[in-house]
C-alpha positions in Angstrom: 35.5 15.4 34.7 35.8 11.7 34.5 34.8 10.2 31.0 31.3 8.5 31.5 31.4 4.4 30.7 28.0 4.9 29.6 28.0 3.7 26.3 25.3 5.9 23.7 22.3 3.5 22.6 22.5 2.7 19.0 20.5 4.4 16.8 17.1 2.8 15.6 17.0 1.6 12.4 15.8 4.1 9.9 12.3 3.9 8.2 12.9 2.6 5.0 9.6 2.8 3.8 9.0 6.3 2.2 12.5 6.7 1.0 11.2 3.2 -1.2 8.1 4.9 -2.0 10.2 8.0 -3.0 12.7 5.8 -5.2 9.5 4.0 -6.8 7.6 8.0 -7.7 11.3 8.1 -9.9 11.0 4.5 -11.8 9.6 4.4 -15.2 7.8 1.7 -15.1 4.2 2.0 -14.4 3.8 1.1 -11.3 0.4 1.2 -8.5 -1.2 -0.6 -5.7 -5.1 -1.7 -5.3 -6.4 -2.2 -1.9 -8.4 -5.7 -1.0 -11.3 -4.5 -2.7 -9.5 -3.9 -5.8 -9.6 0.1 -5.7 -6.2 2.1 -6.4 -4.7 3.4 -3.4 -1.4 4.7 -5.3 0.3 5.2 -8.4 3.9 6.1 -9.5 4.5 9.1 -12.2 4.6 6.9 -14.8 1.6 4.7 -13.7 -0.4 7.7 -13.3 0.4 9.2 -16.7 -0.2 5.8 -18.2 -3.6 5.6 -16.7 -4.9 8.9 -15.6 -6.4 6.8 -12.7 -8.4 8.4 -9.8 -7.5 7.0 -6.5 -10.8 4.8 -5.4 -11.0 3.5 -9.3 -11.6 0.1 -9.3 -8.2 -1.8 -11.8 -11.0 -3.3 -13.8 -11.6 0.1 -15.5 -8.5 0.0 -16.8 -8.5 -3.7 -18.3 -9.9 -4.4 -21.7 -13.1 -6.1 -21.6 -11.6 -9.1 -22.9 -9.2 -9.7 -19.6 -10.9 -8.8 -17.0 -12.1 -11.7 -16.0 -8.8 -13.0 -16.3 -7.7 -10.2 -14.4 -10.3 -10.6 -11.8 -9.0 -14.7 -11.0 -5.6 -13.5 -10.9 -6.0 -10.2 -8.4 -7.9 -13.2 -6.2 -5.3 -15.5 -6.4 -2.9 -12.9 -5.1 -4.9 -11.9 -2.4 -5.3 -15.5 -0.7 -2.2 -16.4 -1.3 -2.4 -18.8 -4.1 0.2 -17.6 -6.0 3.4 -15.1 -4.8 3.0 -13.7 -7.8 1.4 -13.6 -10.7 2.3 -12.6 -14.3 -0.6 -11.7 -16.7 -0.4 -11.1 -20.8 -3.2 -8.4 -21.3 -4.7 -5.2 -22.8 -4.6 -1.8 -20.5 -7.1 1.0 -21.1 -4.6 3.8 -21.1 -5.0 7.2 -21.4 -3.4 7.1 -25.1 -6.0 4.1 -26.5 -5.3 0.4 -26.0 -1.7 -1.1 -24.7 -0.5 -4.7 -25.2 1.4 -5.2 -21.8 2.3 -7.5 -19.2 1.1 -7.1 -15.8 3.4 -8.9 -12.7 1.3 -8.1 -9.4 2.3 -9.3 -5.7 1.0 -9.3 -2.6 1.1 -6.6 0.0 1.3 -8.7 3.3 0.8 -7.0 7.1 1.1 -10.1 9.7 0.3 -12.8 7.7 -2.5 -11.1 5.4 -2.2 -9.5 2.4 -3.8 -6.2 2.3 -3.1 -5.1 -1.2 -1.2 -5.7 -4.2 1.7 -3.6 -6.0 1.5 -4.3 -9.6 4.3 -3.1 -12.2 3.3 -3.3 -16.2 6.2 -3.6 -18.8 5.1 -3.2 -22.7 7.3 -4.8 -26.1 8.5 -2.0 -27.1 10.1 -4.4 -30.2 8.4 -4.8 -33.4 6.5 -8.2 -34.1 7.8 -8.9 -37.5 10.2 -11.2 -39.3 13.4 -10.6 -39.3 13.0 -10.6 -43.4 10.4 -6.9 -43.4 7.1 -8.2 -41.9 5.6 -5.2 -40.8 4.5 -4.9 -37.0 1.7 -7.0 -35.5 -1.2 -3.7 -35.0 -2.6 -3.8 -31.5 -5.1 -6.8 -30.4 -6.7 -7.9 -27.7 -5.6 -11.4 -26.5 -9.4 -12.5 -27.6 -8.4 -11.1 -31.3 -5.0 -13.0 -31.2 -7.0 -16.3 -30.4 -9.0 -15.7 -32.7 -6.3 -15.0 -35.7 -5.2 -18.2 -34.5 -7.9 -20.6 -34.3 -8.7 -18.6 -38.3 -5.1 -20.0 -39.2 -6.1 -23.5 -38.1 -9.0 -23.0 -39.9 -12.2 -23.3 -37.8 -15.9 -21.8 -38.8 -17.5 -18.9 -36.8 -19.7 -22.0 -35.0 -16.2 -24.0 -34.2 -14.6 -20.7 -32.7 -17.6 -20.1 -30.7 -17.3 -23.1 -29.4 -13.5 -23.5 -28.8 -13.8 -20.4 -26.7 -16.9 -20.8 -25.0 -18.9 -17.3 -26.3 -21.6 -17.1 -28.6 -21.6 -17.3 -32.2 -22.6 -13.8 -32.4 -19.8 -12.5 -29.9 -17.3 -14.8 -32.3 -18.2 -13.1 -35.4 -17.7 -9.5 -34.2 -14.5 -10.9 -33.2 -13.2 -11.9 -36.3 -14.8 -8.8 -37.6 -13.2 -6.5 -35.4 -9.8 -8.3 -36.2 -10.5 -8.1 -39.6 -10.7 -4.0 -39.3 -7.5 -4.2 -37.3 -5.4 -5.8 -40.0 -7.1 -4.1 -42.5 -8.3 -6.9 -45.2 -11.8 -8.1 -45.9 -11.8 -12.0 -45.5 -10.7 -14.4 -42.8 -8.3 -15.9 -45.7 -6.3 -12.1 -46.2 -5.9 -12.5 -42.6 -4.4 -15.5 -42.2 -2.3 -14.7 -45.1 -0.9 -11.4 -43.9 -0.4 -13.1 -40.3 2.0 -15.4 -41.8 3.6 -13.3 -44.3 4.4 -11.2 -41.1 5.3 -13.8 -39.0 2.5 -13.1 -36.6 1.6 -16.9 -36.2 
C-alpha cells in the first residue's frame, strides 16, 4: 500500500490552565482569588490554612479593621485597571490571631475586563531588632505603628487625632492598645523601648 502524503494535523496546544492551578495548590505561599464583588472564589493549601476562608467570604473579613479601607481602594484600583498591580503593607485576620504581611494582588482579565483578582501574601519571617539585641518588634497594626511614630515625634492625643484624621477618642485607645502591646505604662516607655529596639 502506497505511503499516504497526508501529513497528521498538529496537535492543539494543551490546556495549561489546571496544570497552573495544580502547580499553585503545591506553593507555599498563601495564595487566593476574589471575584468582582470581592467574595473568594479559591484558595491554595496554604491560603486556606492561613485563613480558614469559606468560599463566598467577602476578603474584608479577613483584613484588620484598620486596613480595610485601605484594602477596599486598592481591590478597586485593580479591578478598573488603575494599577497592574498593587502591593499593600497590612494586618490579616488569620486563623492563628493577627499577621503582619504584605499583600501583592493583580488582575484576573477575560477580553479586556478583569473579572477577579489573584492575590499572594508573603510575611517577615526576620526579627525587627538591632543588630546589637533589640528584641523583636510584637505584632501591630499599621494604625499602632503610626501611632508609635507620631508618640516618638512627640504629638498630644488632640495632635494625633488630628494628624490621622479619627477622633480623639479612637486616638487614645490607640495609644492605649499600643501601650498593652509593648507592655509599658506611658507613652514615654514606649518611645523609649522603640528606640532601644530599633523599632523607629
Amino acid at each position: 500500500m502506497p505511503e499516504s502524503n497526508h501529513h497528521a494535523l498538529p496537535e492543539p496546544e494543551p490546556d495549561i490552565s489546571h496544570p497552573v492551578v495544580a502547580a499553585l495548590e503545591l506553593l507555599p505561599l498563601p495564595m487566593w482569588i476574589v471575584d468582582r464583588s470581592g467574595r473568594m472564589r479559591w484558595l491554595n493549601r496554604a491560603g486556606d490554612a492561613l485563613l480558614a476562608a469559606e468560599i463566598g467570604a467577602h476578603f474584608s473579613r479577613f483584613v484588620d479593621p484598620d486596613g480595610v479601607n485601605d484594602a477596599r481602594e486598592l481591590f478597586a484600583r485593580t479591578l478598573v485597571g488603575t494599577a497592574d498591580a498593587t502591593v499593600q503593607q497590612t494586618v490579616l485576620l488569620t486563623a492563628h490571631g493577627p499577621r503582619a504581611a504584605e499583600v501583592t494582588s493583580a488582575p484576573l482579565r477575560e477580553a479586556d475586563r478583569a473579572v477577579g483578582v489573584l492575590s499572594v501574601a508573603r510575611f517577615d519571617t526576620r526579627p525587627r531588632g538591632t543588630a546589637n539585641g533589640g528584641r523583636a518588634l510584637p505584632a501591630l497594626t499599621p494604625r499602632q505603628h503610626e501611632v508609635l511614630t507620631l508618640l516618638a515625634q512627640g504629638l498630644t492625643t488632640p495632635q494625633i487625632a488630628a494628624d490621622l484624621g479619627i477622633a480623639e477618642e479612637t486616638a487614645r485607645n490607640h495609644v492605649r492598645m499600643l501601650l498593652g502591646q509593648l507592655g509599658v505604662h506611658t507613652r514615654l516607655a514606649a518611645v523609649v523601648v522603640a528606640f532601644r529596639n530599633g523599632w523607629l
